[in-house]
Structures are given as C-alpha cells and as structure tokens.
C-alpha positions in Angstrom: 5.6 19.9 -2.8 2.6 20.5 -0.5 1.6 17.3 1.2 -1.9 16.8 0.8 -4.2 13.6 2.8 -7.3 13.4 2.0 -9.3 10.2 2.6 -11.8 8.5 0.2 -15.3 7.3 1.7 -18.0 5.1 0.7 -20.4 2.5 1.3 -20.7 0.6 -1.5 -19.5 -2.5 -3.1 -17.2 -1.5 -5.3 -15.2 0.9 -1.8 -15.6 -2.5 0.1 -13.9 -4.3 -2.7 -11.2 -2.0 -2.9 -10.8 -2.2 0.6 -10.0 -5.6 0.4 -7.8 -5.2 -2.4 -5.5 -2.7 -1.0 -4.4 -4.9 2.1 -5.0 -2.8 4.7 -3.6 0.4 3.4 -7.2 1.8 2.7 -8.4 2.0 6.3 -4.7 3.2 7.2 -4.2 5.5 4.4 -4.2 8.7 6.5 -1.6 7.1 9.1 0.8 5.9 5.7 0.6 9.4 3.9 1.4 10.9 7.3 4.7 8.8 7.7 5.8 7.9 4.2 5.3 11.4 2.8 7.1 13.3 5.5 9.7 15.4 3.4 12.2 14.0 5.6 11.5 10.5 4.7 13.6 9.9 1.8 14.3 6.6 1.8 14.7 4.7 -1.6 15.0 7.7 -3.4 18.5 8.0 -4.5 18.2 4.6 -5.2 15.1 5.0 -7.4 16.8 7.8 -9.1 19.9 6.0 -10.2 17.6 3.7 -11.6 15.1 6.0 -13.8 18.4 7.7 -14.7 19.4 4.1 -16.8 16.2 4.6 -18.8 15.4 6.3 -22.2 14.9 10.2 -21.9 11.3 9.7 -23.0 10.4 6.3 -20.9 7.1 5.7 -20.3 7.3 4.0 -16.5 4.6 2.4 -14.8 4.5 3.0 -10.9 2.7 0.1 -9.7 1.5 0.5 -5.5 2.2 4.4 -6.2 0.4 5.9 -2.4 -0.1 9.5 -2.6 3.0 9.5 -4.9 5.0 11.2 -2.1 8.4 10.5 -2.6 8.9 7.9 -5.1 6.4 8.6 -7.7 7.8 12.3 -7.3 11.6 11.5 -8.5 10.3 9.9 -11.9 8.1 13.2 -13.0 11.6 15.0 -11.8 13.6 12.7 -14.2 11.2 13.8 -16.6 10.0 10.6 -17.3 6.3 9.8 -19.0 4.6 8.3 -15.7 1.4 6.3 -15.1 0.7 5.1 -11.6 -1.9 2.1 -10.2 -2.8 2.3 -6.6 -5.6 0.2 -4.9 -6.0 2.4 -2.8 -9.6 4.9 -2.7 -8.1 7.6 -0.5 -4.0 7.2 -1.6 -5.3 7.5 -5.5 -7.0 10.7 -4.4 -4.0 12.0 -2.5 -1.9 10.9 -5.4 -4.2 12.9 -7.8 -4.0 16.1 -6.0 -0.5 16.0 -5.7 0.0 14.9 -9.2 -3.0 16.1 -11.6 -1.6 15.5 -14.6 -0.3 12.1 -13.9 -2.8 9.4 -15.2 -3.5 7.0 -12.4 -5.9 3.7 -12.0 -7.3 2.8 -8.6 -6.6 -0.8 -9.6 -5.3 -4.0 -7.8 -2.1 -4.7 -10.1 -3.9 -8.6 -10.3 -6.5 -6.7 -11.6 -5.7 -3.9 -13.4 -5.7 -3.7 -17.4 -2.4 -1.6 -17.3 -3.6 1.1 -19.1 -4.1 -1.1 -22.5 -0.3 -0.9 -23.0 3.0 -1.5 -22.5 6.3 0.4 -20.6 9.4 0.8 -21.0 9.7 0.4 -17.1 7.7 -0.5 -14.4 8.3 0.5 -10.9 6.4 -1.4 -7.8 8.2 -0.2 -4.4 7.3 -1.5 -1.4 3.9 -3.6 -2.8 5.2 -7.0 -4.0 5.5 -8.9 -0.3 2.5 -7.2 0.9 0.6 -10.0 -1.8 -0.1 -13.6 -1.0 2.6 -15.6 -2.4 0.2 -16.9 -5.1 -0.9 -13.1 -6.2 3.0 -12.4 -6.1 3.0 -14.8 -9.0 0.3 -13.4 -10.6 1.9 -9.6 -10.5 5.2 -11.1 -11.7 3.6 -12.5 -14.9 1.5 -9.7 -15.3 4.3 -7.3 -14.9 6.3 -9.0 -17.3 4.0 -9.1 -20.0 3.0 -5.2 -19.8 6.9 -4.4 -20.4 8.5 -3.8 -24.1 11.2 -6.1 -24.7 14.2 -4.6 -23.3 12.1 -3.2 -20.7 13.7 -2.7 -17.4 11.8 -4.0 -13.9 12.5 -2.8 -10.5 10.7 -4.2 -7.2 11.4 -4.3 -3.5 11.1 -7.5 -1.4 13.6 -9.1 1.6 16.4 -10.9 0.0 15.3 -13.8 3.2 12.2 -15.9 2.9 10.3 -14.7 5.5 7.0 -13.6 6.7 5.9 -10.6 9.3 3.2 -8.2 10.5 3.4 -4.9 8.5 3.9 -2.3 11.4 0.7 -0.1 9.4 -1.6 -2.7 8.7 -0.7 -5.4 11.2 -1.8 -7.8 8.3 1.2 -10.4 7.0 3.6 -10.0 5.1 5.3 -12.6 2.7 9.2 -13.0 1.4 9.1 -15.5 -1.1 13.3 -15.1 -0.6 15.7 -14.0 -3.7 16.1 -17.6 -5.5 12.7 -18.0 -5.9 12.2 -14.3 -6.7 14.6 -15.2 -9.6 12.8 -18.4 -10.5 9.6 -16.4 -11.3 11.2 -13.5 -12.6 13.3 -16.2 -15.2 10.1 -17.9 -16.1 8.4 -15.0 -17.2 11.5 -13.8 -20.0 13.2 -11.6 -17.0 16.3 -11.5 -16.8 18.1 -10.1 -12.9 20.7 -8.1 -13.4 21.2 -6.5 -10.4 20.2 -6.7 -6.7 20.8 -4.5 -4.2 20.0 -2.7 -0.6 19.5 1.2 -0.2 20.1 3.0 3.0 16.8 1.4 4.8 17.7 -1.7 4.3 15.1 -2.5 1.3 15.9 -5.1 -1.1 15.8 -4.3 -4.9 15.6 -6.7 -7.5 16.6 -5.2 -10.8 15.7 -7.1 -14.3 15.7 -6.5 -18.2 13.1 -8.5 -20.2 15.6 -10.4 -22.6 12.9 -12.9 -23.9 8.9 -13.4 -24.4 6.7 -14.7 -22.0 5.5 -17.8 -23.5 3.6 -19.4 -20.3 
C-alpha cells in the first residue's frame, strides 16, 4: 500500500482543540507516519491478526487511536472485517482517509467521540490507552465497554508495570496504570480478561470479552 503523509493545517478553534486532544501526535504527525508506517515496521501485527481472526466473519471492529491506519488498521480490512476508525488526530485522519477511503473514520478524542451512534462487535485501541491521563483512561474504559455488544471482544495495549515515561515522539508523559488495576477497571465495567500477552516489541495486550452490563 502506497504510504501517503500529508499534514492537516489550521488556525482555528476547533484545530487548536484537536491539537490538544491528540497529545502531541498532531504537531508530530508527519515524524509518527514516517516511522510507524514504514512497511518494515510490523510490529503488533501478527498479533493483531490472531486476534481479528477469533472474531465473527462479518465483525464490525472499532479501531480506536487508528494514525494513518498504516499497519494495524490495514490487517483488519485484510481479514475482511467491517472497520470504523477514531483518530484525534487532523493530519493522521487525513493520511488515514487517503490510504483508506472507504473506511469511515471520526477525527474524535475517544472521551469525546459518539462512537459512530452504535455498537461493535470489537474494538481495537493499540498503542493509545497510556498516552491518556489516568483519569481519561477510566473514562475510555467505560466508554469502551459500553460501545461493545455483549459478547463483544476488547483488545488494548499498555505496560503490564505501573509506570510513567516520556513518549520518545511527543516527549509528553506517559501513564501505566499497571495490569491489576487495568483489570479492576476493565471488571467494573462488565469486562471480563481473558488473555494477556506480549508480541515481539515488547507491547502488552490485554484481551477481554464483555460477559455482563455496565451498570455504573
């Protein structure tokens, strides 16, 4: 697939907004697409693609933090899969719309975003959850929850450690909130873990069903 950047600009409110929203990743977009949508950068996609192949043959997934798409977003339209992507992002969104037109996307903050006024089968957010203040993490897990059918599967990245860092794009922190209390939220919210794992980069995934409705 031909890797396209191509990078958003504006001076109004509503950029400005989105420029907070998308934690640094808007005024480094061009530096991201450049190094996570290399086609030699790979990782998390074999383990992405074990996943999607769990799911029904006609899931609808939700890719939640989706960039320009390039290469995660990419192995669910492989799988066939009927995909909807959220980015905060200005200039990824655009990126992600040229490389996949007939995917619907929502330049939306997932604390934000209405979800599309529906519900998934699964929901996908790689990569996004620790960039988040711990209390927006909360916030995403909830919301997350209640966008998915019951029976719905969740899959999300974050350290297995509590911990907090620079992000090496951004240089803006970012926050662990550490595996037990990853599973505290995700239990409170009718998600049950059933799986957690590492791919070849060292990411942590966390993968749940919804067995139960959020009642919170």
């Amino acid at each position: 697939m031909k890797l396209v950047i191509s990078i958003y600009r504006s001076s109004n409110l509503e950029y400005n907004n989105h420029m907070h929203k998308a934690n640094g990743y808007e005024e480094n977009a061009a530096t991201f697409i450049n190094n996570r949508a290399r086609a030699d950068n790979t990782t998390g996609t074999s383990s992405v693609r074990h996943w999607a192949k769990t799911l029904p043959a006609d899931a609808t997934v939700l890719d939640v933090g989706c960039g320009p798409g390039l290469p995660i977003t990419n192995v669910l339209v492989d799988e066939g899969l009927n995909v909807y992507a959220l980015d905060a992002s200005p200039s990824l969104v655009q990126a992600f719309k040229q490389n996949f037109p007939h995917v619907p996307i929502a330049c939306e903050a997932l604390e934000d975003s209405s979800f599309f006024s529906r519900q998934f089968d699964a929901i996908l957010a790689w990569g996004l959850l620790f960039l988040l203040p711990e209390e927006i993490q909360e916030v995403a897990i909830r919301k997350m929850a209640d966008a998915l059918q019951m029976g719905g599967k969740l899959l999300f990245t974050a350290p297995a450690q509590k911990a907090r860092w620079e992000d090496v794009i951004t240089l803006q922190e970012s926050v662990s909130l550490g595996s037990e209390k990853y599973k505290e939220l995700l239990t409170a919210v009718g998600l049950t873990v059933i799986e957690e794992f590492e791919d070849e980069g060292e990411n942590h995934y966390y993968s749940a069903v919804k067995t139960t409705k959020n009642l919170a």
